[in-house]
ZADO-1210 file (C-alpha; in nm, 4 decimals, padded with zeros to 6 digits):
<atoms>
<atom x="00.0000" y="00.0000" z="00.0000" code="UNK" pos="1"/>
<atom x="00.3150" y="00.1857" z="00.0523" code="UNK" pos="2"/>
<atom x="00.4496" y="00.1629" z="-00.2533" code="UNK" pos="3"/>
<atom x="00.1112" y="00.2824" z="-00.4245" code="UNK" pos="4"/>
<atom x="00.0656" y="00.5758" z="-00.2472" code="UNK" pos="5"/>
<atom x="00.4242" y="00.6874" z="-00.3170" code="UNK" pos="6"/>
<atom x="00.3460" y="00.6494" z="-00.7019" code="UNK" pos="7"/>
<atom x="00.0857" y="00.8903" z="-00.6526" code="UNK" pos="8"/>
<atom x="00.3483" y="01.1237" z="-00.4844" code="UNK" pos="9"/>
<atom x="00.5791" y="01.0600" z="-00.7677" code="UNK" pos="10"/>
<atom x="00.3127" y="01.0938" z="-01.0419" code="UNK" pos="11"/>
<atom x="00.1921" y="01.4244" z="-00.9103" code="UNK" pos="12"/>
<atom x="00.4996" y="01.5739" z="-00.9066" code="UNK" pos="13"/>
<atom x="00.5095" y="01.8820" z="-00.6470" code="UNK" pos="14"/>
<atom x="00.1891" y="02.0850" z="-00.8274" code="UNK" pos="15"/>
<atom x="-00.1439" y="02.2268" z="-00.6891" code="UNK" pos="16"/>
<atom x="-00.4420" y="02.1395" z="-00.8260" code="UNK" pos="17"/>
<atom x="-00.6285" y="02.3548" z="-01.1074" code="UNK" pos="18"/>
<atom x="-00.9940" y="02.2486" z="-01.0122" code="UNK" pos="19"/>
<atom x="-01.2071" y="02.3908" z="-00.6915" code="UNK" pos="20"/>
<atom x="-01.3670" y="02.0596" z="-00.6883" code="UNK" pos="21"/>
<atom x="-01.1538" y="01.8304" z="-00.5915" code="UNK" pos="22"/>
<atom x="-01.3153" y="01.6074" z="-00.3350" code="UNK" pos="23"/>
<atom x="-01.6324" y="01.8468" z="-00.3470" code="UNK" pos="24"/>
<atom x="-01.8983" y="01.7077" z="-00.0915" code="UNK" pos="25"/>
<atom x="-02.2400" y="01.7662" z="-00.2488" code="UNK" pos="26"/>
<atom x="-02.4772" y="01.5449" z="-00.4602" code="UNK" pos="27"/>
<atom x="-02.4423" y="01.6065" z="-00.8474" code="UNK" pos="28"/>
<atom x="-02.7265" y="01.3617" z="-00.9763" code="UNK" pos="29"/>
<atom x="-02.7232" y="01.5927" z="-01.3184" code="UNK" pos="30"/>
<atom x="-02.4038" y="01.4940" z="-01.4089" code="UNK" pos="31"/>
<atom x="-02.4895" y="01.1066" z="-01.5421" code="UNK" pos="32"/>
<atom x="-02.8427" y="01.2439" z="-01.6152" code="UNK" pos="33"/>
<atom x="-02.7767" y="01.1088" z="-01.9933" code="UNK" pos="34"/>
<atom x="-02.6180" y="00.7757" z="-01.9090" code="UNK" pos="35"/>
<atom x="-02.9303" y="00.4962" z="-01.9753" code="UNK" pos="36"/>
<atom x="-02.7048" y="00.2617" z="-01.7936" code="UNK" pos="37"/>
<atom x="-02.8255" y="00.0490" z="-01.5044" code="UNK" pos="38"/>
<atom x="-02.5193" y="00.1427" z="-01.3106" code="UNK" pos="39"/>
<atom x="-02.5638" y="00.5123" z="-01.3786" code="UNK" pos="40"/>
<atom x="-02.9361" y="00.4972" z="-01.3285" code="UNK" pos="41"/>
<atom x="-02.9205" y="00.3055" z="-01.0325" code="UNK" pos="42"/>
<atom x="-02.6567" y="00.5584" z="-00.8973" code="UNK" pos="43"/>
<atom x="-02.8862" y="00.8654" z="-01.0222" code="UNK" pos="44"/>
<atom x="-03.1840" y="00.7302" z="-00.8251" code="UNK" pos="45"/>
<atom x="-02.9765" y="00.6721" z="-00.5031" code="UNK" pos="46"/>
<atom x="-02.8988" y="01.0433" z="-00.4526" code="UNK" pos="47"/>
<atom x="-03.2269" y="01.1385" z="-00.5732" code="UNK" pos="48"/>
<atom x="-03.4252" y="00.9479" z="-00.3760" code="UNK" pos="49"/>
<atom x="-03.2488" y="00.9596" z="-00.0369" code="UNK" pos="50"/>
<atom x="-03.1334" y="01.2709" z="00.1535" code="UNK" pos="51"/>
<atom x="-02.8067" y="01.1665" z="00.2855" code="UNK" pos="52"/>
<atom x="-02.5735" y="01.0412" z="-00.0465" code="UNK" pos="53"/>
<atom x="-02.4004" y="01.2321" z="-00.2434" code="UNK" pos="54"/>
<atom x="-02.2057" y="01.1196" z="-00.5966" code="UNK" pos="55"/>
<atom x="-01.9389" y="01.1889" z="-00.8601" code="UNK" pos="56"/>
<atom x="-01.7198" y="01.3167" z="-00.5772" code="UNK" pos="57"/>
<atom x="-01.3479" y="01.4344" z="-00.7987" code="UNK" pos="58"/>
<atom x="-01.0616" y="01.2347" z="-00.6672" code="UNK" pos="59"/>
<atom x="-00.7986" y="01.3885" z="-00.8800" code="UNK" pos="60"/>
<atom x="-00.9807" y="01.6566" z="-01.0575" code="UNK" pos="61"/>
<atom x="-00.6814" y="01.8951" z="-01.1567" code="UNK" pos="62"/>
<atom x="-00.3759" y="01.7187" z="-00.9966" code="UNK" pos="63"/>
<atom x="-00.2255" y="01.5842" z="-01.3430" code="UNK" pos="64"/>
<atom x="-00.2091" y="01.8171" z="-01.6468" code="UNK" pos="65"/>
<atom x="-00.3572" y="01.6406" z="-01.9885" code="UNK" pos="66"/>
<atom x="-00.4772" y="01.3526" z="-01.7802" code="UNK" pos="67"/>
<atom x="-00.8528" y="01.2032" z="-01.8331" code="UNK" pos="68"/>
<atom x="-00.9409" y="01.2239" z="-01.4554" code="UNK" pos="69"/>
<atom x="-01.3180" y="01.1119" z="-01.5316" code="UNK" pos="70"/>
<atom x="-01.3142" y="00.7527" z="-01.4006" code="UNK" pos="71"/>
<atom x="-01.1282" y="00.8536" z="-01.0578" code="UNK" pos="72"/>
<atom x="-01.4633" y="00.9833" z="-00.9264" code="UNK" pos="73"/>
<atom x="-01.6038" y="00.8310" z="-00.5992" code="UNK" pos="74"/>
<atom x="-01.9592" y="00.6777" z="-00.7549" code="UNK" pos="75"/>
<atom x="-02.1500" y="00.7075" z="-00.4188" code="UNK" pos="76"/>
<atom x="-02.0725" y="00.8613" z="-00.0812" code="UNK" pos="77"/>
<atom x="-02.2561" y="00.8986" z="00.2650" code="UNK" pos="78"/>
<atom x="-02.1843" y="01.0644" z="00.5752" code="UNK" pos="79"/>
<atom x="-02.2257" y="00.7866" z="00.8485" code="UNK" pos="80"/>
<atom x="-02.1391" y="01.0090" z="01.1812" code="UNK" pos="81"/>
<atom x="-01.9524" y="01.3071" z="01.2426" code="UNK" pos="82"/>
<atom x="-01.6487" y="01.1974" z="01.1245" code="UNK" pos="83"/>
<atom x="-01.7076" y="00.9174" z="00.9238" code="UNK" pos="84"/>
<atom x="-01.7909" y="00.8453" z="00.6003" code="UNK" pos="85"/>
<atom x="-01.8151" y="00.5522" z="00.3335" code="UNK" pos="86"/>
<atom x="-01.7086" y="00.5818" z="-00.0103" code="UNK" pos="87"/>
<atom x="-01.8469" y="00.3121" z="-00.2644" code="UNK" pos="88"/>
<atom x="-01.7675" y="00.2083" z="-00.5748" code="UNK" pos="89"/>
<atom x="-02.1172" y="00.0880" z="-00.7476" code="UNK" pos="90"/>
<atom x="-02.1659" y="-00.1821" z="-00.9923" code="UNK" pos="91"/>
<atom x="-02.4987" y="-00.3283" z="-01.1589" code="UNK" pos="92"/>
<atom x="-02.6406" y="-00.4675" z="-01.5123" code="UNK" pos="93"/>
<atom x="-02.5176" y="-00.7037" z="-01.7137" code="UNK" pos="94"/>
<atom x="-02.1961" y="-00.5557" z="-01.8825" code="UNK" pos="95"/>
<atom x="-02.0715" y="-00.4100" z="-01.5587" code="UNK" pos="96"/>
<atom x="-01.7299" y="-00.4072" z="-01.4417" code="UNK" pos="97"/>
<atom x="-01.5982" y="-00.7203" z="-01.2554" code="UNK" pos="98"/>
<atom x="-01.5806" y="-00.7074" z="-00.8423" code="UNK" pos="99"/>
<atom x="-01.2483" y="-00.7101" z="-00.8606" code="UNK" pos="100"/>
<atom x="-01.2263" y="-00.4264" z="-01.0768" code="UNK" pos="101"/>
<atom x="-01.4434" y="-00.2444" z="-00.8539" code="UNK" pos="102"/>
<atom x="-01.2214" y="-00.3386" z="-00.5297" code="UNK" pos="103"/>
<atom x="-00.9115" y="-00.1207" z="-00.6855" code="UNK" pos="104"/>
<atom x="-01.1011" y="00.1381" z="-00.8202" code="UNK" pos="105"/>
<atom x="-01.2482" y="00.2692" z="-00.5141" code="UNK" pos="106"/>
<atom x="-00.8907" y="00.1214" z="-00.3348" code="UNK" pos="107"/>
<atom x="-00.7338" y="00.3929" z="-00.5804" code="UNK" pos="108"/>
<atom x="-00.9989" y="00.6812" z="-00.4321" code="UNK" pos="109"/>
<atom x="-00.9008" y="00.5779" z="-00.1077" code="UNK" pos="110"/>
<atom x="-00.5452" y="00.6482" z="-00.2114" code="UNK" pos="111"/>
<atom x="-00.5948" y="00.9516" z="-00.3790" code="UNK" pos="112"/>
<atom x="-00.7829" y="01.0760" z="-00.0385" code="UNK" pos="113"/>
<atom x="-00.4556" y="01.0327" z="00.1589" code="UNK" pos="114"/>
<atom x="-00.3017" y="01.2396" z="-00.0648" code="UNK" pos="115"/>
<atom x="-00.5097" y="01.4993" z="-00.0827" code="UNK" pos="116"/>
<atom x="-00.5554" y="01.4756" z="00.3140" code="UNK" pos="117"/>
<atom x="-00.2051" y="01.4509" z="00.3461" code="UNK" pos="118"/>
<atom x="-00.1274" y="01.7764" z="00.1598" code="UNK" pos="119"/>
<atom x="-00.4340" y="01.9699" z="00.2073" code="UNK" pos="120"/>
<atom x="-00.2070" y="02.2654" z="00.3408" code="UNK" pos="121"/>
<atom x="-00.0906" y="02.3714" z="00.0161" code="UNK" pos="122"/>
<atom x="-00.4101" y="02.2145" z="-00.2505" code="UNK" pos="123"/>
<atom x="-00.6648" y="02.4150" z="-00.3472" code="UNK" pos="124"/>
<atom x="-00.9647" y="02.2349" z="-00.1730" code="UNK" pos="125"/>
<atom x="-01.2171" y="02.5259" z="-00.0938" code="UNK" pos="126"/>
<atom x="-01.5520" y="02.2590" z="-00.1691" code="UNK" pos="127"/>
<atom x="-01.3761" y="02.0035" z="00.0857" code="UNK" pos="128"/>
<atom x="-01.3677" y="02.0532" z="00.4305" code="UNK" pos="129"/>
<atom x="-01.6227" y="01.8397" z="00.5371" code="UNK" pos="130"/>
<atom x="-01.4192" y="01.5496" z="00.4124" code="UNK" pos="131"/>
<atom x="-01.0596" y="01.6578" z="00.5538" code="UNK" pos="132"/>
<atom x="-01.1998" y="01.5914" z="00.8854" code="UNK" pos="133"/>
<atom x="-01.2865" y="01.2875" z="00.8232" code="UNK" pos="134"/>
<atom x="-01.1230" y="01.0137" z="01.1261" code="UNK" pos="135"/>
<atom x="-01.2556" y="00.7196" z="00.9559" code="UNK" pos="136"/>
<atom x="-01.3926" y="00.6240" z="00.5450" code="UNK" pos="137"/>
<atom x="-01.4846" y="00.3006" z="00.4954" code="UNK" pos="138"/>
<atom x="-01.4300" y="00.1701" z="00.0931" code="UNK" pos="139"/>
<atom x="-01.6755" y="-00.0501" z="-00.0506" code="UNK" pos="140"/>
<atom x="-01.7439" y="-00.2049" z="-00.3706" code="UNK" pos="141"/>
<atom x="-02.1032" y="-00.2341" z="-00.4091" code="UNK" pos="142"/>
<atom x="-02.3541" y="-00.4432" z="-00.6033" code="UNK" pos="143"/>
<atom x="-02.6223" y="-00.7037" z="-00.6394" code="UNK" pos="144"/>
<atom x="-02.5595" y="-01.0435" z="-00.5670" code="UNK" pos="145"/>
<atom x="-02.5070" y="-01.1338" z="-00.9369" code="UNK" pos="146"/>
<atom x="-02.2007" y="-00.9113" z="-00.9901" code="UNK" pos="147"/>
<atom x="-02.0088" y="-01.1943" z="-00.7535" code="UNK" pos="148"/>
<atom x="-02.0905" y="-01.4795" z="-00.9113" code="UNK" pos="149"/>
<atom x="-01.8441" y="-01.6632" z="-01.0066" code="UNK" pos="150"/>
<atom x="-01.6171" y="-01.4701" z="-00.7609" code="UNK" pos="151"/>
<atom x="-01.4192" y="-01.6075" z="-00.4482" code="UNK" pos="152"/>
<atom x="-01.2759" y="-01.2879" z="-00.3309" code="UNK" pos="153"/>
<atom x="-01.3163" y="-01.3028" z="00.0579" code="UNK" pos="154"/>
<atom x="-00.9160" y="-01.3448" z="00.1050" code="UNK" pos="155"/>
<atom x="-00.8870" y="-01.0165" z="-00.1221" code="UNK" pos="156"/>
<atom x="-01.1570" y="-00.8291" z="00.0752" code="UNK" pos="157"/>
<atom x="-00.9737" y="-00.9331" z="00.4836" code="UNK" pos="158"/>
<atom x="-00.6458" y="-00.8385" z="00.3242" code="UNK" pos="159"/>
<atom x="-00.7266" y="-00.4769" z="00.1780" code="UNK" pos="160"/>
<atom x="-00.8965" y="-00.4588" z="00.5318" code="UNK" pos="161"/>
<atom x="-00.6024" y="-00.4929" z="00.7418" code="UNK" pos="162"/>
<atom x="-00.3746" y="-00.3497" z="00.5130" code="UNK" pos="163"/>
<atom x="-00.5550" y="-00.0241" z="00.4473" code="UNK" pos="164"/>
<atom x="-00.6240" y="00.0036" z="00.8783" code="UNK" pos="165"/>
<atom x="-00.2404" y="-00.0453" z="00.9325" code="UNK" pos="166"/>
<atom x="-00.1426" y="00.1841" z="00.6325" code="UNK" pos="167"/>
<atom x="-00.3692" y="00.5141" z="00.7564" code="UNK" pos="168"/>
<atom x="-00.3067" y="00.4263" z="01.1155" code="UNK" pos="169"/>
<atom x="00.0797" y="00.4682" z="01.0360" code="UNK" pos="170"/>
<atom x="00.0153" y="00.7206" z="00.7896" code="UNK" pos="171"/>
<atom x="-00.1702" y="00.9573" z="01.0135" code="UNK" pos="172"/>
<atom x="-00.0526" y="00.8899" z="01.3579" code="UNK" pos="173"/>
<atom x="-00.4370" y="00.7357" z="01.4406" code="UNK" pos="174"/>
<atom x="-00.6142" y="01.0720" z="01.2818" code="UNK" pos="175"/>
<atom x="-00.7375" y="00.8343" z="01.0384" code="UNK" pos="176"/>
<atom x="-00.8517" y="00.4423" z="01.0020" code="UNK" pos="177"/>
<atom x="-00.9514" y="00.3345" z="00.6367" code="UNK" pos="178"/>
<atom x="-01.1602" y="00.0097" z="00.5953" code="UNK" pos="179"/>
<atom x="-01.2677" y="-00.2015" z="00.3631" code="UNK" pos="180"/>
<atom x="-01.5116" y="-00.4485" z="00.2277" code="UNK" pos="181"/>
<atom x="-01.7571" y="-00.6199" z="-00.0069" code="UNK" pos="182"/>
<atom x="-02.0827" y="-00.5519" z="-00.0071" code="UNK" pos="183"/>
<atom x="-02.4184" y="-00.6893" z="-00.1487" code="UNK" pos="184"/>
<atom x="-02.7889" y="-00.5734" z="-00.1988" code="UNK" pos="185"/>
<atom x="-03.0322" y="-00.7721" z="-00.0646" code="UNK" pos="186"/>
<atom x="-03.0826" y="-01.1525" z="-00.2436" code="UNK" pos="187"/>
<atom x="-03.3125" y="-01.0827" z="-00.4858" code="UNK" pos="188"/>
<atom x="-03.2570" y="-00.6964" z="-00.5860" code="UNK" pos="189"/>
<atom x="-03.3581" y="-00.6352" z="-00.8977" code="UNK" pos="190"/>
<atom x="-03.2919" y="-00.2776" z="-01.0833" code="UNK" pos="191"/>
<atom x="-03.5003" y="-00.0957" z="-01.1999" code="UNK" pos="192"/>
<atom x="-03.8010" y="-00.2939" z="-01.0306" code="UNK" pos="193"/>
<atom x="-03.7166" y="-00.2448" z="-00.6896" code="UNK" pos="194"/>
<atom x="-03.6402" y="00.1357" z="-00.7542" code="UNK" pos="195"/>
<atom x="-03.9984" y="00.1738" z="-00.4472" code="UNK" pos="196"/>
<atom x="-03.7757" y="-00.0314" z="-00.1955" code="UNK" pos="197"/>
<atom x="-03.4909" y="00.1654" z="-00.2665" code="UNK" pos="198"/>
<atom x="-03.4270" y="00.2545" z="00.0434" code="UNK" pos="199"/>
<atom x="-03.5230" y="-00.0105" z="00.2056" code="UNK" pos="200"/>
<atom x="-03.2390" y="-00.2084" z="-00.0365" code="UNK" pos="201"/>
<atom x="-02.9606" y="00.0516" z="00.0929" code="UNK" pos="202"/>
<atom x="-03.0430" y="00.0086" z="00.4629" code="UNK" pos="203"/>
<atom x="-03.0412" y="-00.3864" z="00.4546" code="UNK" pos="204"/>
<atom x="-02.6901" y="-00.4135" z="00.2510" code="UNK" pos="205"/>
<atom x="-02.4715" y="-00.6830" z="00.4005" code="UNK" pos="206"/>
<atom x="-02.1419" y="-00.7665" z="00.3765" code="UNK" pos="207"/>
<atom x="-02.0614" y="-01.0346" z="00.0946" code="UNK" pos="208"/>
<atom x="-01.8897" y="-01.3612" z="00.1827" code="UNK" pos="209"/>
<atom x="-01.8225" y="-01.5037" z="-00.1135" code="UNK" pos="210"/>
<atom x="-02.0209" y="-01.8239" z="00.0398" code="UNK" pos="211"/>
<atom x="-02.2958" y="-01.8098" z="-00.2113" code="UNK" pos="212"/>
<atom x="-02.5028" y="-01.5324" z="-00.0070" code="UNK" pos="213"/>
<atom x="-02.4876" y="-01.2347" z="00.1577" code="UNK" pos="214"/>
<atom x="-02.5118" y="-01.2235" z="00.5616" code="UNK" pos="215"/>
<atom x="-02.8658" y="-01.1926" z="00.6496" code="UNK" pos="216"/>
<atom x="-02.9786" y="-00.8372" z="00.7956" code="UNK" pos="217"/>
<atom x="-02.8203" y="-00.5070" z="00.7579" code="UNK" pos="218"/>
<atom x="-02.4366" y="-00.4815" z="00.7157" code="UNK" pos="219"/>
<atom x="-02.2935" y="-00.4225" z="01.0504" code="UNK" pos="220"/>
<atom x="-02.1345" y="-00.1463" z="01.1597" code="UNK" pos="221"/>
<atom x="-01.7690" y="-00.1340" z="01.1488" code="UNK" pos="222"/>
<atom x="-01.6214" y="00.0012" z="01.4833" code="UNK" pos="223"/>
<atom x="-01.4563" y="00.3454" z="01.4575" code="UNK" pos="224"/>
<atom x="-01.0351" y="00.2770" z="01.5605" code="UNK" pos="225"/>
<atom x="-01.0953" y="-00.1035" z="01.5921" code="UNK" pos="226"/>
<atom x="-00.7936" y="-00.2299" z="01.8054" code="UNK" pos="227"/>
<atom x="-00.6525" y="-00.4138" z="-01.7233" code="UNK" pos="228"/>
<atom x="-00.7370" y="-00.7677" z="-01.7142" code="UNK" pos="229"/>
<atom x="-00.9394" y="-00.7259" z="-01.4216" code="UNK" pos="230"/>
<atom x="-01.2037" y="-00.5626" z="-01.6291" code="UNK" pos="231"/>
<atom x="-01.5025" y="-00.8051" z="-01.7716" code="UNK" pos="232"/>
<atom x="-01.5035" y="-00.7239" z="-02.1348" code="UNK" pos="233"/>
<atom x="-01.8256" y="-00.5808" z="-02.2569" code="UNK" pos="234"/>
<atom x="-02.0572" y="-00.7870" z="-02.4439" code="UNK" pos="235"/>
</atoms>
């Protein structure tokens, strides 16, 4: 984890940012308004519908000259308690993006926060300050069920975990813990038929274990300071 956060370092190269929306915290439902997929849809409704998520949050808006920054967004974000937030990656239909793909995409948001967060001091990051105070983010690749078949991924998901805690613990003397996991709608979830449960579906997520299923019930909380060819090829 190291080693990828100091190719972000190297990559970036000493410059400030050129966009006042880096890591903005505010729901932007507009700006996939034209995308028909179920993904995008599915993301669209989720900030529409609900009061508390925002999306499209700009992880390295303006940090690389003559780079195409669009796919380092954060899909979906939600404030879970003062200081603590999840950031998920979101993944649905048929042509979708593998888990695995998913797991380093939002891994590589979660990367590009400690950098920002580590260098606030001299970035341009006027849209951001709810975020910078952020003690704990959770990073989660979400989807239905389907999207892990096939999958057996729960080694990948307990190593990011511990990884990620020990890398932001060391990182930021304990100011920050990042987490992560996999997580599943509901068995069953179907988009865009279940779009009157919606929020019913988001509250009853669950961690996924790879087993075949989901947990049962809502995904438990996880504890504040607890002591490429990995893309499917579109049909």
């Amino acid at each position: 984890m190291s080693n990828l956060y100091s190719l972000i370092e190297i990559n970036h190269g000493g410059q400030t940012n050129t966009d006042n929306e880096l890591w903005r915290w505010a729901a932007r439902p507009q700006l996939i308004a034209r995308n028909p997929s179920p993904e995008k849809t599915l993301e669209r409704a989720i900030v529409k519908d609900t009061a508390e998520w925002v999306n499209q949050i700009p992880a390295a808006s303006g940090l690389v000259a003559n780079c195409d920054e669009r796919h380092m967004n954060v899909d979906l974000a939600r404030r879970c308690g003062p200081d603590w937030f999840e950031f998920v990656e979101l993944k649905a239909g048929p042509f979708t993006d593998t888990p695995l793909w998913g797991a380093f995409e939002i891994l590589r948001c979660g990367m590009l926060y400690c950098f920002a967060r580590a260098h606030r001091s001299r970035l341009y990051l006027p849209k951001a300050q709810v975020l910078m105070k952020a003690r704990q983010i959770d990073l989660k690749m979400l989807g239905p069920t389907e999207v892990y078949a096939g999958y057996s991924l729960a080694w990948l998901g307990e190593s990011l975990d511990r990884v990620l805690r020990e890398f932001s613990r060391e990182k930021f003397a304990g100011g920050l813990t990042l987490r992560f996991r996999f997580e599943a709608f509901p068995e069953g979830f179907r988009w865009p038929e279940d779009r009157p449960r919606l929020n019913e579906m988001l509250a009853t997520r669950s961690r996924y274990t790879f087993g075949g299923c989901s947990t049962s019930g809502p995904a438990p909380e996880i504890p504040l300071f607890e002591a490429s060819p990995l893309r499917r090829e579109s049909a």
